[in-house]
C-alpha positions in Angstrom: 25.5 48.2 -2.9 25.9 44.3 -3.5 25.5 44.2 -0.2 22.3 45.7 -0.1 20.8 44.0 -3.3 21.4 40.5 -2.1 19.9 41.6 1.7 17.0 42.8 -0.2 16.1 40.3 -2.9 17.3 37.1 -0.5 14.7 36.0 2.3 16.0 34.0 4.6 14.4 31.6 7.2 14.5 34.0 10.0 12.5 37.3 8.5 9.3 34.8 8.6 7.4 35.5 11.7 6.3 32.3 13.6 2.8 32.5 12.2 3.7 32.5 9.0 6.3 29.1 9.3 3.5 27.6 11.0 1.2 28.5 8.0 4.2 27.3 4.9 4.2 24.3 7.4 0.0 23.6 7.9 0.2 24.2 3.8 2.8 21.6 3.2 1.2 18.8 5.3 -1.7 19.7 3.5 -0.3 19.3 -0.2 2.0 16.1 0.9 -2.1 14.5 1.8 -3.8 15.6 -0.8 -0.6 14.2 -2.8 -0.9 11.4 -1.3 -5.0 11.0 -1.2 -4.5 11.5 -4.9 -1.6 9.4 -5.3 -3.6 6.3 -2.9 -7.0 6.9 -5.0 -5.6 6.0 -7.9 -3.1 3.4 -7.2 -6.7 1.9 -5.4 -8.4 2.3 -8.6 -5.7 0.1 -10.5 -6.1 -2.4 -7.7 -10.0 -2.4 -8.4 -9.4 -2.4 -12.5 -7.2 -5.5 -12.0 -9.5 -7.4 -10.0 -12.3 -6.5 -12.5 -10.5 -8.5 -15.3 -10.4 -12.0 -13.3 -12.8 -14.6 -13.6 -15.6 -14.6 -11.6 -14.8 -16.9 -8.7 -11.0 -14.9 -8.2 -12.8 -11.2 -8.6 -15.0 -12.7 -5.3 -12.2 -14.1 -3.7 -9.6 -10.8 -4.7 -12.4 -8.7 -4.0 -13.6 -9.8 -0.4 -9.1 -9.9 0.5 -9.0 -6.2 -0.8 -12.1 -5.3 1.6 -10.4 -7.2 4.3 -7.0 -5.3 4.3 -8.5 -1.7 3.6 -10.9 -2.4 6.5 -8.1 -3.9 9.1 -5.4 -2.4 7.8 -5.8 0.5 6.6 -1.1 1.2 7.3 -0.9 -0.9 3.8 -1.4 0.8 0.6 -3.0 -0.8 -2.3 -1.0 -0.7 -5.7 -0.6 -3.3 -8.4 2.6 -5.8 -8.4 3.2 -7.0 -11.6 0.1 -6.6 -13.1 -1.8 -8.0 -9.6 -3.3 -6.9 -6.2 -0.6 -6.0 -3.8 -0.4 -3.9 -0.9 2.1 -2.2 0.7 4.2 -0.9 3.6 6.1 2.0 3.8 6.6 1.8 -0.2 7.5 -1.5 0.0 5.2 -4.5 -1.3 3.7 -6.6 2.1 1.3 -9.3 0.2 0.1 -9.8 -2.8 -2.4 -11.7 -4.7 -1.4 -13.9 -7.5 -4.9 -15.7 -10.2 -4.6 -18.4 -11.4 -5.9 -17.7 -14.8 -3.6 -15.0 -15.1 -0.7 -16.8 -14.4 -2.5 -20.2 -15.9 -1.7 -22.4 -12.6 -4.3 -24.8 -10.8 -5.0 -22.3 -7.9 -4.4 -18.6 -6.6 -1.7 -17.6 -4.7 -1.4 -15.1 -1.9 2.2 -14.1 -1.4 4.5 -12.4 1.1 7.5 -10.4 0.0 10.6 -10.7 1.4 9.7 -7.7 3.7 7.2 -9.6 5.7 8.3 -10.7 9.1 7.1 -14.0 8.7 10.2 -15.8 9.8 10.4 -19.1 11.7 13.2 -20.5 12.2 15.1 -21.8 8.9 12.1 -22.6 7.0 9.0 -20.9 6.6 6.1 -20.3 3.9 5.7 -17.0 1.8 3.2 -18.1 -0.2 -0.3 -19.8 -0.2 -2.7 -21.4 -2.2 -6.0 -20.2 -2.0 -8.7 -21.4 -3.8 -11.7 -20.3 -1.5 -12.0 -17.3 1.1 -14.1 -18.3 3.9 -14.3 -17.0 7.6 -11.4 -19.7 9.1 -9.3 -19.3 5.8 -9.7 -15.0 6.2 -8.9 -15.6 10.4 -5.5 -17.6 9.1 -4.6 -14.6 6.6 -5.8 -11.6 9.1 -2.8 -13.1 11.4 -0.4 -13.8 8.8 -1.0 -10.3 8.3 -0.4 -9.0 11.2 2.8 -11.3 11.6 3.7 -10.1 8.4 3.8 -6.0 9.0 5.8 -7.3 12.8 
């Protein structure tokens, strides 16, 4: 009788038919995206709060970066780093955006984390100053970018 109980209350992998694993399997992708739609909405949304609290000229510079990554690429996620715009890659943060009022210095920074492929050599840069975002200054950070995810 044991037998019989656990064949009967116990499922096991192989009783599904193929239609049905491919359906469990359509369902899950579909809750691990809207998971993640949900989850990548509202990280984006902190991004956008953030930005709202800066002054003026950082909100236009902070604002036109954040336009330029979700529009070129679109692999990095947006989330707040310590209170700032950041982005990452694969859960890990890529760049990140640093105001100067916020962290009362003479200029913004734009940052690169440790995970960016930015290596040259012994020495290299993994942050920059940036106190104006204009179409040669946005070229420089599109490639840094691009360096940066490899």
């Amino acid at each position: 009788m044991s037998e019989n109980k656990s064949k009967n209350s116990e499922t096991s992998a192989s009783d599904w038919s193929e239609e049905e694993k491919a359906a469990m399997k359509e369902r899950a992708k579909e809750l691990k995206a809207e998971k993640a739609a949900r989850s990548k909405a509202s990280d984006e949304q902190a991004v956008m709060d953030k930005i709202g609290e800066m002054p003026e000229a950082e909100r236009a510079i902070a604002t036109r970066l954040h336009e330029m990554v979700k529009d070129e690429f679109p692999d990095l996620h947006p989330k707040t780093w310590y209170g700032m715009p950041a982005y990452q890659l694969d859960g890990k943060t890529l760049v990140f955006f640093q105001s100067a009022h916020r962290f009362s210095t003479r200029y913004s920074t734009l940052g690169f984390s440790d995970t960016a492929k930015l290596d040259d050599g012994a020495f290299w840069a993994t942050s920059f100053a940036l106190s104006d975002l204009d179409a040669s200054v946005e070229a420089q950070i599109r490639e840094l970018i691009k360096k940066a995810i490899g």
